[in-house]
N, C-alpha and C positions, 0 to 999 in steps of 0.2 A: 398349786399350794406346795409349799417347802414340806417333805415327811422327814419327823424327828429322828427319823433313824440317821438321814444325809445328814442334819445337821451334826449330829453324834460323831458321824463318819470323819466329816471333814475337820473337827475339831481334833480327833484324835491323830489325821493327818497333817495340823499344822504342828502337834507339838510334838510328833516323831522329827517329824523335820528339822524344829527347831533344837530335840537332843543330837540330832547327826551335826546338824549344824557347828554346836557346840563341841561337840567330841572329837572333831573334825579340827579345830580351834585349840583345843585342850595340849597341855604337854603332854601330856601320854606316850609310851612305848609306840608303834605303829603295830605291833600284837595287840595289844591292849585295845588299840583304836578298832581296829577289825573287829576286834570278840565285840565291841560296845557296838558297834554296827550292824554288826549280825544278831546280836540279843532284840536291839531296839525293831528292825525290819521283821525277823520270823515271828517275836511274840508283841504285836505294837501296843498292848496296853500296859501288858505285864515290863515289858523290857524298861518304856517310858520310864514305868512306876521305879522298878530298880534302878534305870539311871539317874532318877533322880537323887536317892536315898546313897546308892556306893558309886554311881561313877565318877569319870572324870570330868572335870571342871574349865572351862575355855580361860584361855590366860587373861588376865587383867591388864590393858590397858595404864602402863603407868601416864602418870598427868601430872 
């Protein structure tokens, strides 16, 4: 049986991911890029929560 904690766990390790991912993508300084990386990996809920709120944002795709 799946324990809800794993499931907690892994959910909040897809969408670290997907903020590095992102931030990774983002125009940002390459300082800027680090400090969002380092925020997001040392504090992964809290970091998440901030990058979503102030950081930066993966460039758009023009179409």
């Amino acid at each position: 049986m799946v324990d809800v904690t794993s499931v907690g766990g892994f959910i909040v390790l897809v969408c670290d991911i997907w903020a590095i991912v992102s931030i990774f993508g983002s125009s940002a300084s390459a300082g800027r890029k680090v400090l969002w990386i380092v925020a997001v990996i040392l504090l992964p809920i809290l970091g998440f929560i901030l990058w979503l709120i102030f950081g930066p944002r993966a460039a758009k795709g023009g179409g």
